[in-house]
Structure formats: C-alpha cells, structure tokens
C-alpha positions as CSV (number, residue, x, y, z in Angstrom):
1,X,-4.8,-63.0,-18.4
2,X,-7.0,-60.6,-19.1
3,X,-6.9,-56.8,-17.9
4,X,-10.0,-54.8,-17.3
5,X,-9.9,-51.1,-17.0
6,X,-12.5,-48.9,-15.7
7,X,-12.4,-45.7,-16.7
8,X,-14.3,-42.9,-14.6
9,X,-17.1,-41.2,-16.7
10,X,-16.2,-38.5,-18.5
11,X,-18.9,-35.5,-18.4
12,X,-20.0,-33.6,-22.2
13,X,-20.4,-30.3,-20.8
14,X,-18.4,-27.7,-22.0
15,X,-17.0,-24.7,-19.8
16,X,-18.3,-21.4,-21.4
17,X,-15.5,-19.4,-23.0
18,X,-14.8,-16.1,-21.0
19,X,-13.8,-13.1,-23.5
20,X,-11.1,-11.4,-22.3
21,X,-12.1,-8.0,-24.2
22,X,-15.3,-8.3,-22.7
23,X,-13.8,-9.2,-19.0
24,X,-11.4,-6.0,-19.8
25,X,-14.2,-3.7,-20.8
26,X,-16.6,-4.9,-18.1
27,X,-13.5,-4.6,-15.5
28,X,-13.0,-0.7,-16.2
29,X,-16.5,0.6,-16.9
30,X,-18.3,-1.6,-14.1
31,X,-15.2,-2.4,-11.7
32,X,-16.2,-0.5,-8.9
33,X,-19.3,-2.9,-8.4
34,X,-17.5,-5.8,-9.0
35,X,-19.3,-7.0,-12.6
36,X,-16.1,-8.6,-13.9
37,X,-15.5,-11.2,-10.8
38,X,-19.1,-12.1,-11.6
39,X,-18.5,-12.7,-15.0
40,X,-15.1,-14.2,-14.8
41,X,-15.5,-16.5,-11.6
42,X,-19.5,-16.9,-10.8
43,X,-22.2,-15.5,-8.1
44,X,-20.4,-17.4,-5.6
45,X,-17.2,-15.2,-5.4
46,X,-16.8,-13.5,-1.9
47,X,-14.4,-10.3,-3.8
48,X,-17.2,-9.7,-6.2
49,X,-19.6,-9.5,-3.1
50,X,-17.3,-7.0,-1.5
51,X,-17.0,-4.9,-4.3
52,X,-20.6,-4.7,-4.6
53,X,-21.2,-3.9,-1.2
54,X,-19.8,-0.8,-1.1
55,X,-22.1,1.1,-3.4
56,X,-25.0,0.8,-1.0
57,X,-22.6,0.9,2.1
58,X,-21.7,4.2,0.5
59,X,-24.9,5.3,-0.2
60,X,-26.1,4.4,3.1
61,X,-23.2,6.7,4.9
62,X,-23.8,9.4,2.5
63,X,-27.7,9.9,3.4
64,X,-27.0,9.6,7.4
65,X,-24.2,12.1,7.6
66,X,-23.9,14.1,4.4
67,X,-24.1,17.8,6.5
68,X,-21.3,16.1,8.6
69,X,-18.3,15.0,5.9
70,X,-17.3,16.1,2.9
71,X,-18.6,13.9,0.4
72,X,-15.4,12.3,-1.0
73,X,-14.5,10.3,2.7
74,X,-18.7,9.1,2.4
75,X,-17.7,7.7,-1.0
76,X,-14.3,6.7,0.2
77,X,-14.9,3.0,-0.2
78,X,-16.2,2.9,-3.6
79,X,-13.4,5.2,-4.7
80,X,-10.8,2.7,-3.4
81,X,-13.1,0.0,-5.5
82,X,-12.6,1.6,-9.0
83,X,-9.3,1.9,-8.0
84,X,-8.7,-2.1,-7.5
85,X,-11.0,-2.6,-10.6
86,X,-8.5,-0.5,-12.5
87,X,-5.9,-2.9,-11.7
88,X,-7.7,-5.4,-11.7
89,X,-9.1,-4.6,-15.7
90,X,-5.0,-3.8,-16.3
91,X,-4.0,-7.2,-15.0
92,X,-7.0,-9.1,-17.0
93,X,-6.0,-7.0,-20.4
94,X,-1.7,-7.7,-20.4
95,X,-2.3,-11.5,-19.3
96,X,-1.0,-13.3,-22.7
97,X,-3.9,-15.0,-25.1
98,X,-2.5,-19.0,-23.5
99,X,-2.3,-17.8,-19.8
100,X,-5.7,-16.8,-19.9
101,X,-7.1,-19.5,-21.8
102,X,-5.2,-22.2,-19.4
103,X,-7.2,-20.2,-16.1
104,X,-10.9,-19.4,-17.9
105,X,-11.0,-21.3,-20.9
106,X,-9.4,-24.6,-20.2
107,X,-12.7,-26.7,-21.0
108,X,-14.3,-24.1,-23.3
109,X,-12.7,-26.2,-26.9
110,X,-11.8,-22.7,-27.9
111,X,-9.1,-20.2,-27.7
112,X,-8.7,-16.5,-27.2
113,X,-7.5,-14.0,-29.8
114,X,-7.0,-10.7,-28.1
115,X,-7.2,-8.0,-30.6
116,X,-6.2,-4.5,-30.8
117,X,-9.4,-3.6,-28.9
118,X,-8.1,-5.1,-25.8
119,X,-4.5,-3.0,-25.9
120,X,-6.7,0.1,-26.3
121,X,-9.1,-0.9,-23.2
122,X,-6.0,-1.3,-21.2
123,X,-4.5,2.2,-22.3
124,X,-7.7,3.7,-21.7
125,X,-8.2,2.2,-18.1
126,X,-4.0,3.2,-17.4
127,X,-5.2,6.9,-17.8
128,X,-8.2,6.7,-15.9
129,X,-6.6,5.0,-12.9
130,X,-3.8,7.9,-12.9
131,X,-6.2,10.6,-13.3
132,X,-8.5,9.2,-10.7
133,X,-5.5,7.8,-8.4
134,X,-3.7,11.6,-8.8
135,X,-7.6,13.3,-8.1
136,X,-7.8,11.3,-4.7
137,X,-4.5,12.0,-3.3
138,X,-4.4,15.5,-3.9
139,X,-8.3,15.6,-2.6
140,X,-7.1,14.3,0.3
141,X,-4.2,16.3,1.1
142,X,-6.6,19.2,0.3
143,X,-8.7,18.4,3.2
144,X,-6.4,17.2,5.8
145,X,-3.8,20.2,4.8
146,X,-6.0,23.1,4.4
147,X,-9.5,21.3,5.9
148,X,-11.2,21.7,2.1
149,X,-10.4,25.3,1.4
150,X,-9.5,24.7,-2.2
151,X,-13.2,23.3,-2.5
C-alpha cells in the first residue's frame, strides 16, 4: 500500500571549474614539467609524475657526463616532454566549450566560454612545436650525419 523510497545521500560539494585558457596556457609554457596534468587531473596522476621527472633526470645526466655528450641527447628526455606538452596544450585548446565541460567541469554548475585568447594560445603553441620539432630533427641528423660539425 504504501511505497517507501530511499534515496542515497546526495553530497553539496561542488567540483572546481578547470579553465581551459588557463589549462592551454599552463600546457605550452610549463608542459615540459607536466603543470597542466596537475591542474587538470590532481597530484595523483602518474603522466604528470613522468613529465616531471625528467627535468631532474636530465639534470642529473647532464652534470655526470657533460664532457662525454653533446648536450642535446643529455636533455633528450625533456625535449621529447615539451614536445608531448605541445600536443598535449593543442589537444586541450581545439576540444569544443561542451566536450570539455562534460570531462572537467561536469559538477562545477558552470560552463566554459573559450575566447579568442584560447585560439591564439593554440596558434602560438602550433609554431613553437614546428619550430622546436624541425630544431630536433635536424640537430639530430647533424650529429649522427656529420658527428656535430655544423655545431
């Protein structure tokens, strides 16, 4: 006769609201240490850990053999960082205002509204990816071709 529900308790915290200009910007300056997965996904995420190691990993190899390798293989690693964060800050600026809002900002009670800002991040990060990207490949044909003799 009569029908009880229970209903599970519903929690009154709201999620923060991740910026996506801010994720963008934070993606292509501090990318190579892995600032943006910190931002975007918490302390706990294992990418944003890996990114971060290689700074000191990089440091590390450049004080114990900097007479024996040129200094671009030492930094190697953190090179092939800012190149992930690069794509990493392309794919965060071109994902559309509800996409993102539906992955970071689902409990947030607001939504995103990407300006011209953002478009301008993304072109800036596109032409620092190619010129870094086209820097290391012909670095590294220039020291496995002619063994650094172009400097």
């Amino acid at each position: 006769m009569f029908q009880t529900t229970i209903h599970p308790p519903t929690l009154h915290m709201t999620q923060s609201h991740k910026n996506k200009t801010l994720a963008t910007f934070v993606a292509t300056v501090f990318g190579s240490i892995g600032l943006h997965r910190f931002y975007l996904k918490g302390i706990k995420d294992v990418w944003g850990w890996l990114h971060l190691a290689t700074l000191p990993a990089c440091l590390l190899a450049y004080f114990l053999w900097r007479q024996d390798q040129q200094v671009a293989f030492l930094f190697g690693a953190l090179i092939v960082s800012g190149l992930i964060a690069c794509i990493e800050s392309l794919v965060i600026g071109l994902t559309p205002d509800e996409k993102w809002d539906e992955k970071y900002n689902a409990g947030s009670g607001r939504q995103s509204d990407s300006g011209w800002f953002v478009v301008l991040l993304v072109v800036l990060t596109l032409g620092v990816g190619a010129i870094a990207l086209i820097g290391s490949i012909a670095r590294t044909f220039d020291l496995l071709f002619t063994g650094g003799a172009y400097g």
